[in-house]
C-alpha positions as CSV (number, residue, x, y, z in Angstrom):
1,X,268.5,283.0,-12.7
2,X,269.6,283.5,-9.1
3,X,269.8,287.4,-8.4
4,X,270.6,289.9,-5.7
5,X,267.1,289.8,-4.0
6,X,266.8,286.1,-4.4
7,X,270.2,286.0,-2.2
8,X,268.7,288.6,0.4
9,X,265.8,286.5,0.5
10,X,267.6,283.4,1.4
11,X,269.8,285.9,4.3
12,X,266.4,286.7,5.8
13,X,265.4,283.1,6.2
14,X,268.5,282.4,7.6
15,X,268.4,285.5,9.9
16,X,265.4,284.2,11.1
17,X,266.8,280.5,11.8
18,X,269.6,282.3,13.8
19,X,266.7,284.2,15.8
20,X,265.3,281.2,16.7
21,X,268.1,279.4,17.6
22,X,269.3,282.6,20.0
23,X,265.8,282.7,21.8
24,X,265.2,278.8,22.1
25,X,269.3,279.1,23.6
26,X,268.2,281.9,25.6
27,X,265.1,280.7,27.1
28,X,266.7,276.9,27.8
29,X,269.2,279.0,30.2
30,X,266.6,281.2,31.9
31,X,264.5,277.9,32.8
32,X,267.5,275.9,34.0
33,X,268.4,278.6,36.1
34,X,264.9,278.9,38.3
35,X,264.4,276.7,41.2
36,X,262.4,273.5,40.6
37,X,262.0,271.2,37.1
38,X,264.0,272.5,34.4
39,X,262.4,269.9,31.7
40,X,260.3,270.6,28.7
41,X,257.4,269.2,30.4
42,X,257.4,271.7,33.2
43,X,258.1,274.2,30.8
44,X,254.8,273.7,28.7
45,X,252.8,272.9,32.0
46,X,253.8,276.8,32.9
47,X,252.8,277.9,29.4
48,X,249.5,275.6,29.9
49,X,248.6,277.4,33.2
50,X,249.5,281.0,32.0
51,X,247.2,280.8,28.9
52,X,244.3,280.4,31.8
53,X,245.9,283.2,33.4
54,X,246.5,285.7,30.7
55,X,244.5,284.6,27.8
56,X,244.8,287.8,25.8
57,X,248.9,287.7,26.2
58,X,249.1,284.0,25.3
59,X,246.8,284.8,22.2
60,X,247.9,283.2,18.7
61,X,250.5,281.1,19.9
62,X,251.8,278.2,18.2
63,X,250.3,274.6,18.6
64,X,252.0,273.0,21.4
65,X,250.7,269.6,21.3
66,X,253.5,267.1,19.9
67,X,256.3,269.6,21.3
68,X,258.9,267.0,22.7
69,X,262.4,268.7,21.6
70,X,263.6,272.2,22.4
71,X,264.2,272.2,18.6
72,X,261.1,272.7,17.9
73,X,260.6,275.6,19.4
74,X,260.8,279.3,18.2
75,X,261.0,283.0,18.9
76,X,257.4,283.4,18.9
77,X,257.0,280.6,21.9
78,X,260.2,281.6,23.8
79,X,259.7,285.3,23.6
80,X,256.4,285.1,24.6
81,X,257.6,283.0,28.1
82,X,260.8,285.4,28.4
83,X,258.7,288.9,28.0
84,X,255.8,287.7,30.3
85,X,255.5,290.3,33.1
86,X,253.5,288.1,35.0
87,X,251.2,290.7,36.5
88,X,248.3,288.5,37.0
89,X,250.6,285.3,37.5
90,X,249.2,283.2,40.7
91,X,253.3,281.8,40.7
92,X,255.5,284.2,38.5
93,X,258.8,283.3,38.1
94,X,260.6,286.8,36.9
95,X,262.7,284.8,34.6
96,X,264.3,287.7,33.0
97,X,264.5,289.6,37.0
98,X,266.9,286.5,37.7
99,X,269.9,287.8,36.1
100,X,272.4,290.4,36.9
101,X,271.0,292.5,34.4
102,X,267.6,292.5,33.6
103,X,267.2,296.0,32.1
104,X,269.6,294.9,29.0
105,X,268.3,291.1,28.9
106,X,265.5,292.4,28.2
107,X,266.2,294.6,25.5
108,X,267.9,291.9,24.0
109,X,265.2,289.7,23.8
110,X,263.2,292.4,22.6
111,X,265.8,293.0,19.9
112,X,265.7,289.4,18.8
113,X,262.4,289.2,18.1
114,X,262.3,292.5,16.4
115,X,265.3,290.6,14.2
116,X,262.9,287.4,13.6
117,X,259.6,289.7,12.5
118,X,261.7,291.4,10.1
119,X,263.1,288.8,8.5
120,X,260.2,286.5,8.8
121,X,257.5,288.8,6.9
122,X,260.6,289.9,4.4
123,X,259.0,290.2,0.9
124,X,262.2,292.1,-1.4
125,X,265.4,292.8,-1.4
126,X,264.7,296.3,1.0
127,X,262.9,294.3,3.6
128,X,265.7,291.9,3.9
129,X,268.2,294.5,4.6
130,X,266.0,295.8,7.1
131,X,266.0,292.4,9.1
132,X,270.3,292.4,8.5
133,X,270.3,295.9,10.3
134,X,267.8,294.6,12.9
135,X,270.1,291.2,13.9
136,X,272.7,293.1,14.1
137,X,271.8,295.4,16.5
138,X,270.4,292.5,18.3
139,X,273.7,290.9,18.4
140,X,275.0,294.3,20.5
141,X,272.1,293.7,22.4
142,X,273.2,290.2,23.0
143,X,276.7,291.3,24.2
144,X,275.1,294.0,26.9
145,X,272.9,291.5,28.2
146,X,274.2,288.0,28.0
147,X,277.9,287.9,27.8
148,X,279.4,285.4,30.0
149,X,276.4,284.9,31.2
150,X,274.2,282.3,28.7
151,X,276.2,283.4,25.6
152,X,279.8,282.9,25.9
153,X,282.8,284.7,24.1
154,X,283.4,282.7,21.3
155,X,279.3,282.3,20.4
156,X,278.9,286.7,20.5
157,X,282.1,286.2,18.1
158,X,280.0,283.6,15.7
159,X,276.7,286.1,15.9
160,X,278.9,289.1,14.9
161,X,280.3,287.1,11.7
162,X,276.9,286.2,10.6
163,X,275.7,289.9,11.2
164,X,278.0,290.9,8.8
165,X,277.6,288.7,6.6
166,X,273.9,289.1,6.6
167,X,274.5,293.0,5.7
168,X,276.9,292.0,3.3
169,X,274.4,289.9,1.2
170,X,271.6,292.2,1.5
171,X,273.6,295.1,0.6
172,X,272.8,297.2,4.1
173,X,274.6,299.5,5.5
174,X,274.5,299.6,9.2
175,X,273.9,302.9,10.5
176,X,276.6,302.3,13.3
177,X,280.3,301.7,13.3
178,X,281.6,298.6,12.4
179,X,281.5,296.1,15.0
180,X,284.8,295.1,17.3
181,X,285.2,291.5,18.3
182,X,284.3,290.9,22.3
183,X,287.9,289.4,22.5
184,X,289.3,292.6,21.0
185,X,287.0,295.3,23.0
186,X,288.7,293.3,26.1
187,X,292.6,293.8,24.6
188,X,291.6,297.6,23.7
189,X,289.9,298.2,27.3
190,X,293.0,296.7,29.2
191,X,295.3,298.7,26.6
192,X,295.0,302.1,28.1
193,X,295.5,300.6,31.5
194,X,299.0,298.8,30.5
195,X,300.1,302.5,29.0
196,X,299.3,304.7,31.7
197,X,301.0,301.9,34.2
198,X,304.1,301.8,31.8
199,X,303.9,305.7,31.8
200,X,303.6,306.2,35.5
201,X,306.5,303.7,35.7
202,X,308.7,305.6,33.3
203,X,307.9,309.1,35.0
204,X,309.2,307.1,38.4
205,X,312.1,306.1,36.8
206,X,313.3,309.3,34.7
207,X,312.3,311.6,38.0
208,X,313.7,309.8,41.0
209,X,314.1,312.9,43.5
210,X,310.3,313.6,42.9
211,X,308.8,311.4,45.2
212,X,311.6,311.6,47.9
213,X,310.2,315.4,47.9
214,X,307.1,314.8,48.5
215,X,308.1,312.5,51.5
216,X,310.2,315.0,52.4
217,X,307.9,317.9,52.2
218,X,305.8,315.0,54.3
219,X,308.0,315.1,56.9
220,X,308.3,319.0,57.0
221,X,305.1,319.8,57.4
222,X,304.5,316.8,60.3
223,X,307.9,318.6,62.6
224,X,307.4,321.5,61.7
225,X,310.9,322.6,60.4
226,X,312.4,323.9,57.4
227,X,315.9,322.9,56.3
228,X,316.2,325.9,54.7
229,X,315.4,328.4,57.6
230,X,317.9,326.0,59.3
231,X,320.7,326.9,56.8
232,X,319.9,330.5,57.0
233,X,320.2,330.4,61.1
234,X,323.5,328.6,60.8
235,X,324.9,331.5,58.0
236,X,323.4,334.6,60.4
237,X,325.7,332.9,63.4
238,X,328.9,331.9,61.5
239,X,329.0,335.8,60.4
240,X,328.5,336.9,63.8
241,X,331.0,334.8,64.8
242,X,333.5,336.6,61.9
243,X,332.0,339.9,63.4
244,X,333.2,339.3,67.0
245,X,336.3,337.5,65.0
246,X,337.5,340.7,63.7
247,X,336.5,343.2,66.3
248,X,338.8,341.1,69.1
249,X,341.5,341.5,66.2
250,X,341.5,345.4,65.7
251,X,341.3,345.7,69.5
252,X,344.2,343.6,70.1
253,X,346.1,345.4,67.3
254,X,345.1,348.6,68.6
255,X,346.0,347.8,72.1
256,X,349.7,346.9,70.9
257,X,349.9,349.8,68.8
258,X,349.3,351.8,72.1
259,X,351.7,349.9,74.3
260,X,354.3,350.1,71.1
261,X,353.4,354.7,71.3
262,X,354.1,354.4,75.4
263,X,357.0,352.5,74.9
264,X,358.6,355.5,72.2
């Protein structure tokens, strides 16, 4: 009778299948992208020569002879090449120092393999559901460090699906919030940026006078003048100007008043 843990058991073995087919993907585009032969020959020549190098790092490694495919390699092998800080390397090749982010490739490979361990020395149903929560968090680590780099948009979009699917089968819940799409985290970034633009545009249009007073405040401040001590100026001299209006009337109207007395 098939039951739960037989089906987490089958999710870790294909958890680590998808480990190994992310690292053999991952190292494939490290090597082509280093000067000089990007074959499988010149790869296991450089894993040949570091084993002289570094013995105790290139301890228990898998059998090389009769590699001839990138098939058939795995995590184990291709983690082992990535990770390699090359300290005592007579020609290292910083494979992982390369790309524009090194920090986060690195903690993705790091995260893959953690994924592959899990699942590959998964014994219940518990263990399994460890591994699901391990790939997918290696998945995120994926997106930090590799996208649109050696993982495209729509592959990130593939690894998410089987990360959920993985927890779904072993009955795990992630500890994180459910996962958005790299296609939608793009929309919802630019989202924000399309409202505030449409917002700004809308304030423009609803508020015309606003910006024609800060140009005008602008131009204030580089003459020097105020309109409004300008219209205060013109106000004091039109009433002096009544003042004087009114004073040459009551002296003319005096002055006949006076002739008018002489004349009586």
């Amino acid at each position: 009778m098939y039951t739960m843990q037989d089906e987490a058991l089958q999710a870790a073995f294909e958890i680590k299948a998808a480990c190994d087919e992310i690292s053999r993907k991952l190292l494939r585009w490290h090597w082509e992208q280093k000067p000089g032969s990007h074959s499988l020959d010149a790869l296991l020549r450089h894993i040949a020569q570091r084993r002289k190098e570094d013995p105790d790092y290139y301890d228990r490694m898998p059998d090389l002879s009769g590699k001839n495919n990138w098939q058939q390699l795995d995590t184990t092998l291709c983690m082992r090449v990535l990770l390699d800080l090359e300290t005592n390397a007579a020609k290292p090749l910083d494979l992982l120092g390369n790309t524009a982010r090194p920090g986060a490739a690195r903690h993705a490979c790091n995260a893959v393999r953690t994924a592959r361990n899990e699942a590959a020395h998964a014994a219940d149903a518990s263990d399994a559901a460890q591994a699901a929560l391990r790939f997918n968090e290696a998945v995120e680590a994926l997106e930090e460090g590799y996208a649109g780099t050696a993982l495209r948009e729509t592959e990130l979009a593939q690894y998410y699906r089987e990360a959920e699917n993985f927890l779904a089968r072993c009955g795990a819940k992630t500890p994180i919030e459910p996962q958005t799409r790299p296609a939608e985290r793009t929309r919802q970034a630019a989202k924000p940026a399309g409202r505030t633009q449409k917002t700004a545009a809308k304030t423009s249009r609803n508020n015309p006078g606003k910006r024609s007073n800060t140009g005008s405040a602008g131009r204030r401040t580089a003459s020097g003048s105020d309109p409004r001590r300008k219209k205060r100026s013109r106000q004091t001299a039109g009433n002096r100007s009544m003042v004087v209006g009114l004073l040459v009337v009551l002296v003319l109207g005096l002055a006949l008043r006076g002739c008018g007395m002489g004349m009586l």
